[in-house]
C-alpha positions in Angstrom: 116.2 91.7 66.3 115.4 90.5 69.7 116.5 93.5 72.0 114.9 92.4 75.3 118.7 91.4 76.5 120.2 94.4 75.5 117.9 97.0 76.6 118.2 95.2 80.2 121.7 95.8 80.1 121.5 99.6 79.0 119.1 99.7 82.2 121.7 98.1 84.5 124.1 100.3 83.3 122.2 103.7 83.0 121.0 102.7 86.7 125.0 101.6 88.1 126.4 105.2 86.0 124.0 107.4 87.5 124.4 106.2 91.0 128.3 105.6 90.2 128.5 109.1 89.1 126.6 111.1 91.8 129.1 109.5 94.5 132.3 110.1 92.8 130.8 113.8 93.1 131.0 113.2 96.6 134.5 111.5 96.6 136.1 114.4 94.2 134.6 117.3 96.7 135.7 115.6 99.9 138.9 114.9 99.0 139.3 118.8 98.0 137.9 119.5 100.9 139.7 117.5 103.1 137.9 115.6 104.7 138.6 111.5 104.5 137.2 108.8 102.7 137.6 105.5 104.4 136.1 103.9 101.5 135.0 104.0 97.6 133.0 100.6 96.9 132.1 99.7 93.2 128.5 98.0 93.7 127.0 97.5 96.7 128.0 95.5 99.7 128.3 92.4 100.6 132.3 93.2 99.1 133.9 90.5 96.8 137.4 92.3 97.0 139.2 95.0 98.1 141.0 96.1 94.9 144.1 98.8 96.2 144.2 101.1 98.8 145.1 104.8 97.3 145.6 108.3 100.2 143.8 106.4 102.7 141.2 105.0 100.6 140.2 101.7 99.8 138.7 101.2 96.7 136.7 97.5 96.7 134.9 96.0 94.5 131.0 94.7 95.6 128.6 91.7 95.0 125.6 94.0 94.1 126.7 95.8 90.8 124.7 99.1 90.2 126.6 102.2 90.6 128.7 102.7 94.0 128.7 104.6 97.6 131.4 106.2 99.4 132.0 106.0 103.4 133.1 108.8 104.7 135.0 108.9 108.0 133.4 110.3 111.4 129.7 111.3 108.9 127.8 111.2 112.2 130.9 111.6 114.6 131.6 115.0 115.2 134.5 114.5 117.6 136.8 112.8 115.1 139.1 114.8 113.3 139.3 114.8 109.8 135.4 113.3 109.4 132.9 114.3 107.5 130.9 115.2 111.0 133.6 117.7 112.3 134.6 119.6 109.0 132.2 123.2 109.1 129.3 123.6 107.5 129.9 125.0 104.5 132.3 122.1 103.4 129.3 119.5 104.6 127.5 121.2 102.0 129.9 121.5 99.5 130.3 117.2 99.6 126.7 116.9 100.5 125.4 118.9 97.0 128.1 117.6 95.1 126.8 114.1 94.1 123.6 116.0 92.9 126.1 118.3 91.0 127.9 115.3 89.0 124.4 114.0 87.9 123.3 117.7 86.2 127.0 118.1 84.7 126.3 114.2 83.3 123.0 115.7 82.0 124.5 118.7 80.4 126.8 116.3 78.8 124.7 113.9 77.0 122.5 116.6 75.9 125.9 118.1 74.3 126.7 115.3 72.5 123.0 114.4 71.4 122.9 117.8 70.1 126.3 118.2 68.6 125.7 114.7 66.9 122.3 116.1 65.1 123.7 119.4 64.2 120.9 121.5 65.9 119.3 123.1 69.2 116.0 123.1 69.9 114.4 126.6 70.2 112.1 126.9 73.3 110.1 129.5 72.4 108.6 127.4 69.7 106.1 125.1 69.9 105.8 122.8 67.2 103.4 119.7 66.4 105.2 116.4 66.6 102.2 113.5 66.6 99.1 113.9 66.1 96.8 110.9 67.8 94.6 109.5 65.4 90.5 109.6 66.3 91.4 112.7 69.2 90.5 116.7 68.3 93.7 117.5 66.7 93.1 114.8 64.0 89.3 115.9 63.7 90.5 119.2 63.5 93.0 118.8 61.0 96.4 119.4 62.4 99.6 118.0 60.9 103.1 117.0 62.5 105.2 120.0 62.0 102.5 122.6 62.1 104.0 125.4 64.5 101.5 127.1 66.8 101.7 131.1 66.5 99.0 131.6 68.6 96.0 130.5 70.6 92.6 132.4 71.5 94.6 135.7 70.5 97.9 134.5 72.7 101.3 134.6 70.8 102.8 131.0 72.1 106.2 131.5 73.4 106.6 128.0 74.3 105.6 124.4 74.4 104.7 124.7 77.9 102.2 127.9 77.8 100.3 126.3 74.8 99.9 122.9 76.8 98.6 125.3 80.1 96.0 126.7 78.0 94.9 123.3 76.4 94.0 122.3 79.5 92.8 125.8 80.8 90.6 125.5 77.9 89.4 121.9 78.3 85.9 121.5 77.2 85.7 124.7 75.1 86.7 125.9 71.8 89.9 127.7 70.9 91.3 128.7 68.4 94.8 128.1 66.8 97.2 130.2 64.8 99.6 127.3 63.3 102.4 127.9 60.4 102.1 124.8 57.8 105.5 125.7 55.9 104.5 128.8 54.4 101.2 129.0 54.9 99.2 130.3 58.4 96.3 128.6 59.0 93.4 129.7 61.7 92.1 126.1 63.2 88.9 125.5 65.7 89.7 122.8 68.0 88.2 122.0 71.3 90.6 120.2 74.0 89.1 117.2 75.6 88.0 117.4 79.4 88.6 113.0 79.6 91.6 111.6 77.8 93.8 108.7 78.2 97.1 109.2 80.2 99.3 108.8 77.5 97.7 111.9 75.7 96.9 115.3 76.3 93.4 117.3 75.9 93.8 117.7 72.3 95.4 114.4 71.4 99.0 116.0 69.9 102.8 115.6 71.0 104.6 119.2 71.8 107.9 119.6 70.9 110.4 122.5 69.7 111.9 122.8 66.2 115.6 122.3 65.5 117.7 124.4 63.9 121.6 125.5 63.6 123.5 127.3 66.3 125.0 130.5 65.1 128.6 129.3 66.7 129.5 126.0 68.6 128.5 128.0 72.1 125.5 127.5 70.9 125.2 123.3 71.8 126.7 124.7 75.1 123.7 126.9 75.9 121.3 124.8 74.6 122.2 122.1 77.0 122.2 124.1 79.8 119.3 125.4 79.3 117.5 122.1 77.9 118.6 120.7 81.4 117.4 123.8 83.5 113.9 123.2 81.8 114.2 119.3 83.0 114.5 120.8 86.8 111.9 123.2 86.2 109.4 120.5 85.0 110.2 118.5 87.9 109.8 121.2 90.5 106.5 122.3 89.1 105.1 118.7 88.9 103.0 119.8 92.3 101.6 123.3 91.0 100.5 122.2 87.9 98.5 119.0 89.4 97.1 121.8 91.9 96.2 124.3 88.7 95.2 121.2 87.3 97.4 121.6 84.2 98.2 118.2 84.0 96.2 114.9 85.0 97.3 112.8 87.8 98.0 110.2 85.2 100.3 112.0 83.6 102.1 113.1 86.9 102.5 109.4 87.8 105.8 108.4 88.7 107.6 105.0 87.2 109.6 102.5 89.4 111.9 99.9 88.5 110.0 97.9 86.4 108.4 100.6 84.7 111.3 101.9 83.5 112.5 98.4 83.3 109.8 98.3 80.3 110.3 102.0 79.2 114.2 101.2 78.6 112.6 97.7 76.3 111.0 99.8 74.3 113.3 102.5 74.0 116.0 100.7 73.2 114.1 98.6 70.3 112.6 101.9 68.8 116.0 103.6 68.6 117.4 100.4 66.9 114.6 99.9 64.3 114.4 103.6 63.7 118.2 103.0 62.4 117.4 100.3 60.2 116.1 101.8 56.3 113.1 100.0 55.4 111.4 100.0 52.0 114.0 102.1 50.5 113.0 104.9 52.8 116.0 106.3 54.3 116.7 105.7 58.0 115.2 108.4 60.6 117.1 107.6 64.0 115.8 108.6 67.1 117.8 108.9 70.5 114.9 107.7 72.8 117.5 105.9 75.4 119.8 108.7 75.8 116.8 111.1 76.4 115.3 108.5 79.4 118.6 107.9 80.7 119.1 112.2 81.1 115.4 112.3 82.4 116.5 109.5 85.3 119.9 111.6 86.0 118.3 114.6 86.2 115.2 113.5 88.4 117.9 111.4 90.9 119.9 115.2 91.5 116.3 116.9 91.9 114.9 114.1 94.6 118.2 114.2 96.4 118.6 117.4 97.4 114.6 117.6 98.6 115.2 118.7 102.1 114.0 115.6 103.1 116.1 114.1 106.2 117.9 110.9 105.4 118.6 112.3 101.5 121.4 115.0 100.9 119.2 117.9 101.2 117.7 117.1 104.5 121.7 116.8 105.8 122.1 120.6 103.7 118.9 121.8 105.8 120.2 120.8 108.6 124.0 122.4 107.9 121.8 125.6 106.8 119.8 125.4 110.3 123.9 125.5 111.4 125.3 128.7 110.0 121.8 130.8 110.2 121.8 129.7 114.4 125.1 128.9 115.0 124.5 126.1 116.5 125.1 122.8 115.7 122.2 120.3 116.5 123.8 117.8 118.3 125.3 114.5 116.4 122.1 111.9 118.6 119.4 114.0 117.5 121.0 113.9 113.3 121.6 110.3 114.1 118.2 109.9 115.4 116.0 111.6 112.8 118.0 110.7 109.7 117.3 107.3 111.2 113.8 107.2 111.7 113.2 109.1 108.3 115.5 106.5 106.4 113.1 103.5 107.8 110.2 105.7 106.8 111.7 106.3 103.3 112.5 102.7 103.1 109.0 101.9 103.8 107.7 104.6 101.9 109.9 103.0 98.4 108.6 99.0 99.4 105.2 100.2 99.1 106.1 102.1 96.0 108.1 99.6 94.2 105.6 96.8 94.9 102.7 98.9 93.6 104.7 99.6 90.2 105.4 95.7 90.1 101.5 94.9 90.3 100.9 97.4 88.2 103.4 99.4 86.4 103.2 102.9 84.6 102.2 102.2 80.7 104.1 104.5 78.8 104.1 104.5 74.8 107.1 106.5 73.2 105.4 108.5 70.2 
């Protein structure tokens, strides 16, 4: 099946949902907060049609179609009544973090139905073996998919992430590994590699966490909320962890448009083939696209509230600066440096988007 059509339509739409989603965030918390909205545009402008006019807003319809944008009345206006610019602070914030909101609780709510729809959480204080790279240490050494590590160099493993930190701690040297094959525990000498490509690790293995049962149905609850807080925490620690040197630079690279553009092609193909049985084996689906498209949600909230002016959290900072001073900074000098830092940022993404065109992120889904 040719699937190059289809998986650019599931990008177009992931990219037009998640966008679409984080400003009805802001359109919801506004309008509870009072504050006006002039306008709620489906796509981006040039507008094709202005489709009803509902409590003062008009809701239009736009040439560009991927996801949305609200326009609030008086945002940089203080002096209007009813804007976004005169309501206090802590309602700014309240419509500022809200978009960021809406993309988490989207998270939270594919994560719920992946898991509901397999029947099982994933345990994070497991690490488990889910590839092993052929010609790398792991296959030298002898470890299996499914093998869960117990321990390494005398360290219980509590967790996917603390055995990949001493991997690469241990780069160069030999460790060794505690792993559960079934019912069997196994002691096996591996030494991580100090050069490896970017799509692998030191030891040449995939980490993952085992599945099981929830006790009760709270439990697909819990697990999502916690599978999405681990997404933020990866995200956040992406700096450190290049400083610790944890992980390679490779591996911290970021993908652009046509990256995942080519991530989504694959994705999209590998969870269709992987539904399809083949030589009487029975079929073993995987949910590649629903994982990328949580991934891009959940990296879009984490970005936009960096207090970085021109994004949501630079307009928070600046609400914060507000309440702790109390003192507004007046509306020409927000104008001004959310201004300058928008061309910057504008700028900053050409550069960025052209660079992943030339040369795009390779990424291989295990």
């Amino acid at each position: 099946m040719n699937t190059t059509l289809l998986g650019g339509i599931t990008f177009l739409l992931a990219f037009a949902g998640i966008i679409f989603v984080h400003e009805l965030g802001h359109f919801l918390v506004a309008r509870l907060c009072k504050i006006e909205v002039e306008e709620f545009g489906f796509g981006f402008p040039p507008r094709a049609v202005k489709l009803f006019r509902w409590k003062g807003t008009d809701f239009t319809l736009n040439w560009i179609p991927l996801g949305g944008f609200v326009r609030l009345k008086g945002e940089d206006n203080p002096d209007l009544a009813g804007g976004m610019a005169s309501a206090n602070p802590w309602k700014r914030i309240a419509v500022l973090v809200a978009g960021a909101s809406m993309n988490l609780l989207a998270a939270v709510v594919v994560y719920l139905v992946l898991f509901i729809q397999l029947g099982k959480v994933p345990d994070p204080q497991t690490a488990v073996i889910s590839m092993v790279t052929e010609d790398t240490p792991a296959a030298a050494a002898g470890l299996q998919p499914g093998d869960i590590v117990l321990a390494a160099n005398s360290t219980h493993i509590t967790g996917y992430e603390q055995l990949s930190r001493i991997t690469h701690a241990s780069a160069g040297q030999e460790i060794l590994l505690v792993v559960l094959r079934g019912e069997q525990v196994l002691n096996i000498d591996i030494v991580p590699r100090v050069e490896y490509p970017s799509d692998q690790g030191p030891m040449g293995v995939g980490i993952g966490m085992p599945l099981s049962a929830p006790d009760t149905w709270t439990g697909y609850v819990t697990a999502s909320l916690s599978a999405v807080g681990n997404d933020i925490n990866n995200l956040l620690s992406l700096p450190g962890k290049l400083i610790a040197g944890t992980i390679s630079p490779q591996e911290a690279q970021l993908g652009g448009p046509r990256s995942i553009w080519n991530l989504f092609q694959q994705s999209v193909s590998r969870d269709i083939s992987s539904r399809q049985p083949a030589d009487g084996q029975a079929a073993n689906p995987t949910n590649y696209t629903l994982l990328i498209i949580i991934s891009l949600t959940t990296t879009v909230a984490v970005a936009n509230l960096l207090p970085i002016p021109a994004l949501d959290g630079g307009r928070v900072f600046m609400a914060l600066i507000e309440i702790v001073s109390r003192r507004r900074i007046p509306a020409k000098y927000q104008m001004a440096i959310n201004g300058a830092s928008f061309m910057i940022l504008l700028v900053v993404l050409g550069f960025f988007y052209i660079k992943d065109i030339v040369s795009p992120v390779s990424i291989t889904l295990p």
